[in-house]
N, C-alpha and C positions, 0 to 999 in steps of 0.2 A: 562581628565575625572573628575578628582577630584576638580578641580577649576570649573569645570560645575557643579560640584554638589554642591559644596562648595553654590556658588552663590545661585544657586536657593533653598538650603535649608537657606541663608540671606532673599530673597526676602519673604519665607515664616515667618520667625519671628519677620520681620520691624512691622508689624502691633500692635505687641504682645509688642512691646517695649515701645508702645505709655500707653498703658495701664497697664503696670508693671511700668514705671514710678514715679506714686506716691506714691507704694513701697519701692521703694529704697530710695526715700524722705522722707518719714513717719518714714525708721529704721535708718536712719541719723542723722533724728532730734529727735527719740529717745534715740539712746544709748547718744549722749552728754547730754543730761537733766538726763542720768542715770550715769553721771560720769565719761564716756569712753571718751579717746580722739581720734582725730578725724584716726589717725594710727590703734590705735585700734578696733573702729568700720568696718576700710576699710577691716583690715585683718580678721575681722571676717566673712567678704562678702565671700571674696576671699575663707575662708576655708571650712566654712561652710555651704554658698549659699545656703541658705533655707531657703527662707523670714518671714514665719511664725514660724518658730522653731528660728529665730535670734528673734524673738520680744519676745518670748516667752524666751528665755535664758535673753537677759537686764532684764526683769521684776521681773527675778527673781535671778539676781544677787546682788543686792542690801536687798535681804530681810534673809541676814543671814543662809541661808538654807544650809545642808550638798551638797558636790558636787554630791553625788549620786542621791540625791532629783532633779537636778538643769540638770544632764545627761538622767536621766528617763525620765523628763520629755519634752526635745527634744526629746529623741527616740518615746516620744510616738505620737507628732505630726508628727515628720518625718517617722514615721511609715507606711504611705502609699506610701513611695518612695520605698520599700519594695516587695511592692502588684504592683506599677508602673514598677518593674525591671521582677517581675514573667510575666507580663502581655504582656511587649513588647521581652521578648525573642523569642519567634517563629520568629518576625519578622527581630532581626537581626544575624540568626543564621547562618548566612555566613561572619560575621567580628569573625577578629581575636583574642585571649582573651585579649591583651593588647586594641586591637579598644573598645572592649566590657565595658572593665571598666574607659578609657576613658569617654565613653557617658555615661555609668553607673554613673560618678562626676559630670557630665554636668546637669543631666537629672533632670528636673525641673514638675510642673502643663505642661507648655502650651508645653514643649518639649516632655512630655508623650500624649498627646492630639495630635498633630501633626504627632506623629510617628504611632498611632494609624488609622491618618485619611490617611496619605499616604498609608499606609498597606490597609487598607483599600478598597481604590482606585484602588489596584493591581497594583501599582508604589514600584519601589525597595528603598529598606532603606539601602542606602549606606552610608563607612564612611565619603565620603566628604560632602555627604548631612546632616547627623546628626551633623556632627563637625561646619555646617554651621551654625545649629540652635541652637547646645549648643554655640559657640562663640558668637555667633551673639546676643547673653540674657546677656552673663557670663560677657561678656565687658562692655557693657553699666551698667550693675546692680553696678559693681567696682564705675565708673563713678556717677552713683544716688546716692551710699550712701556718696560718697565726700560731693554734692552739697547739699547733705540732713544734713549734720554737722554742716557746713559752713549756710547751711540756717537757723539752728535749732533753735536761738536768735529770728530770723524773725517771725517763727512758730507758736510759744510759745506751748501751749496745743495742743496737735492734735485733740483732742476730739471736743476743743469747736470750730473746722471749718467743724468737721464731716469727719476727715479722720479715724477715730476707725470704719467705715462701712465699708471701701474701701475691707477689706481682705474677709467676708464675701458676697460681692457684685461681688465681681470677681471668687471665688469658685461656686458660684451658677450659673454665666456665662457658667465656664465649665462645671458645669453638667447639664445643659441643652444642651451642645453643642451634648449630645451624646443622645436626647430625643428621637431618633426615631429607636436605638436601641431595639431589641425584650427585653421585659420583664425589660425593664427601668425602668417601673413604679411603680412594686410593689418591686424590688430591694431599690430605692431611698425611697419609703415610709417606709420599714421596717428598713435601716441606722436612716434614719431622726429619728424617732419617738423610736429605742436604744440609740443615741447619746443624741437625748432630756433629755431621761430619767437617763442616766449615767452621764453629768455634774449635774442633780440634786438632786442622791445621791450617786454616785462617786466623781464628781467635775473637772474640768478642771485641767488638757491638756486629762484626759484619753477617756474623752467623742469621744474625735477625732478617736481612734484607738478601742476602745469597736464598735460607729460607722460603721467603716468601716469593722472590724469581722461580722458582724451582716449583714451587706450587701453580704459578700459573700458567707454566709451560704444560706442565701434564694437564690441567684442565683444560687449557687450548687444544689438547690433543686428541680429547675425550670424547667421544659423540655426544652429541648432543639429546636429551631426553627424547622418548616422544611427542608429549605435550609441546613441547618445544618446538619442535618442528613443526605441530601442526598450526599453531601460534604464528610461526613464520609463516606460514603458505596462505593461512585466513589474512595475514597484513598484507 
């Protein structure tokens, strides 16, 4: 059962890999142009695996900052990995707590998206199937940011081929993935338009996690569906 799930939670993140891809490339052939070598960079994959909080830590590694400044400031992007662990616990409240925080290391954007759309689906969120989709990212990401070191000379700037869009290009992927969610819409316009406002008199990284507070206040506030409620009354 577990190799069957194994599998089909691979066959479900092949797609996602194609697309995380220039990722892992991107913080490859960032950290060497930031001084890291290429050990260094992999291990930070491996520990830290959190694409946008690794880009956001080389950036500002190099710029003299206390380390407190330099750890806030991933926490506050990986901040919604947070909100991603609150959100899919109903769902795997039948693995055990070592399974739990297992996925909880693993759990990524597209691995919180997928565990969301299974559930969903009213298909079970087993550990072979989640182990499928956290491996099935965590391997290859290892493997990108190799090739992303090794290719960094090739690269040169990333900006001037237009890969500085690639991260906010793929976020807005996911949250459209979820548009047809109740109450999507005015959720996503009141993040959008706190985050706007806090990178521009807060500043970045905070805007990310000011953001997504501010998203889940208005959905807190928001009635809740119909179906929903009637889901509550039948439990």
């Amino acid at each position: 059962m577990f190799i069957k799930d194994f599998k089909a939670g691979l066959r479900r993140i092949a797609p996602i890999i194609i697309s995380a891809a220039p990722f892992g490339v991107l913080f490859g052939a960032v950290a060497v142009q930031h001084g890291m070598s290429i050990a260094e960079a992999t291990l930070m994959s491996a520990v830290i695996y959190a694409g946008a909080s690794q880009l956001v830590g080389v950036n500002l590694f190099d710029q003299h900052l206390p380390a407190w400044v330099v750890i806030l400031s991933i926490l506050a992007v990986n901040f919604r990995h947070i909100l991603y662990s609150a959100a899919i616990a109903r769902h795997v409240d039948l693995l055990s707590p070592w399974q739990k925080a297992v996925n909880f290391f693993l759990l990524t954007d597209p691995h919180y998206a997928e565990i969301e759309r299974q559930a969903h689906s009213g298909q079970p969120v087993t550990f072979g199937w989640v182990m499928g989709l956290g491996i099935g990212l965590y391997v290859p990401w290892m493997v990108l940011t190799y090739a992303g070191c090794v290719l960094g000379a090739f690269i040169g700037d990333p900006k001037s081929i237009g890969l500085d869009v690639l991260l906010p290009v793929y976020f807005l992927g996911l949250v459209m993935g979820f548009r047809k969610r109740p109450n999507w819409l005015p959720v996503v316009v009141a993040s959008s338009l706190a985050s706007i406002a806090a990178i521009k008199f807060v500043g970045s990284p905070w805007h990310v996690s000011i953001g997504a507070v501010v998203g889940i206040v208005v959905a807190a506030l928001m009635p809740l569906p119909s179906n929903t409620h009637s889901e509550i009354e039948e439990g």
